[in-house]
C-alpha positions in Angstrom: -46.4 -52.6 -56.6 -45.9 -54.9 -53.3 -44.3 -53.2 -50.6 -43.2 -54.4 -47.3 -43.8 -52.6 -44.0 -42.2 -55.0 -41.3 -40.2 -53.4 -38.5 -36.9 -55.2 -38.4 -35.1 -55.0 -34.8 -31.9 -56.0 -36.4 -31.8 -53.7 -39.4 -29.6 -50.9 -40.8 -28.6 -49.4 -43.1 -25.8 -50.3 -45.3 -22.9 -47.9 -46.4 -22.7 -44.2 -45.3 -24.7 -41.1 -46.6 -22.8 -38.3 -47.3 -23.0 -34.5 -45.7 -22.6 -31.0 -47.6 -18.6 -31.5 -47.2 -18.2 -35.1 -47.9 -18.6 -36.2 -44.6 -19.3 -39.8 -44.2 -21.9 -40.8 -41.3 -22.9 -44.5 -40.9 -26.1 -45.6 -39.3 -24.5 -46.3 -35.6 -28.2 -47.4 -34.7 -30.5 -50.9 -34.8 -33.8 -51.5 -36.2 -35.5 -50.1 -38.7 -38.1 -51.0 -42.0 -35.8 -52.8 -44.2 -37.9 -54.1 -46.8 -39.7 -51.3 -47.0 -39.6 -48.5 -50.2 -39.4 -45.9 -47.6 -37.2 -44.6 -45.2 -38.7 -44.2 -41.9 -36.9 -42.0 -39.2 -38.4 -39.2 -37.8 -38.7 -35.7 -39.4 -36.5 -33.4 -41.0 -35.7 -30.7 -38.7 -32.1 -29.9 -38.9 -30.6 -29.2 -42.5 -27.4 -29.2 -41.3 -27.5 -32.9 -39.9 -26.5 -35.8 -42.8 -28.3 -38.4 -41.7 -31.9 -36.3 -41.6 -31.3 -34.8 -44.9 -31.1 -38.3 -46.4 -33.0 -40.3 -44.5 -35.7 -38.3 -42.8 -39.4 -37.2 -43.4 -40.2 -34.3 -46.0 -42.4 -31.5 -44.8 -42.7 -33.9 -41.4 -45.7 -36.0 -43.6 -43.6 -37.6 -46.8 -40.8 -40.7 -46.4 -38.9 -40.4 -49.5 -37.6 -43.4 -51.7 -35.0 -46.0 -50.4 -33.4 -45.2 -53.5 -30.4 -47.2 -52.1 -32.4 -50.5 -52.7 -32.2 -52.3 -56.1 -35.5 -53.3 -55.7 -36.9 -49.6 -55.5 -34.8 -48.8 -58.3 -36.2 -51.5 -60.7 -40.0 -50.1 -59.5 -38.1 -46.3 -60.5 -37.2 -47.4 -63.6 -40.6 -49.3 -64.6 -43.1 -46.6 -63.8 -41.0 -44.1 -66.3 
């Protein structure tokens, strides 16, 4: 499958992720691999912190799945 690496300055993500207690947390930031399948943003160091459990690195080496994005979902759904 294509993928797309491209940093994009203006970027972010859209709607909030969700903590252990239904906490909403928006992405407050700019910039950030938008077309990409993977989410980029540093490792996952503190469990307790919403935005690293959904959005940050696996064992420090693995980005998981923009699952978020339609087109990653399509890619999901055809390799099963």
């Amino acid at each position: 499958f294509w993928y797309n690496n491209t940093w994009d300055p203006a970027g972010s993500y859209g709607g909030p992720v969700y903590g252990r207690w239904g906490e909403a947390v928006s992405d407050e930031g700019r910039g950030t691999y938008s077309g990409s399948d993977f989410h980029h943003n540093g490792d996952l160091v503190d469990y307790s912190n919403p935005w690293q459990i959904h959005m940050g690195k696996i064992y420090g080496t693995m980005d998981d799945l923009r699952l978020e994005s339609r087109r990653v979902q399509d890619k999901y759904i055809a390799m099963t």
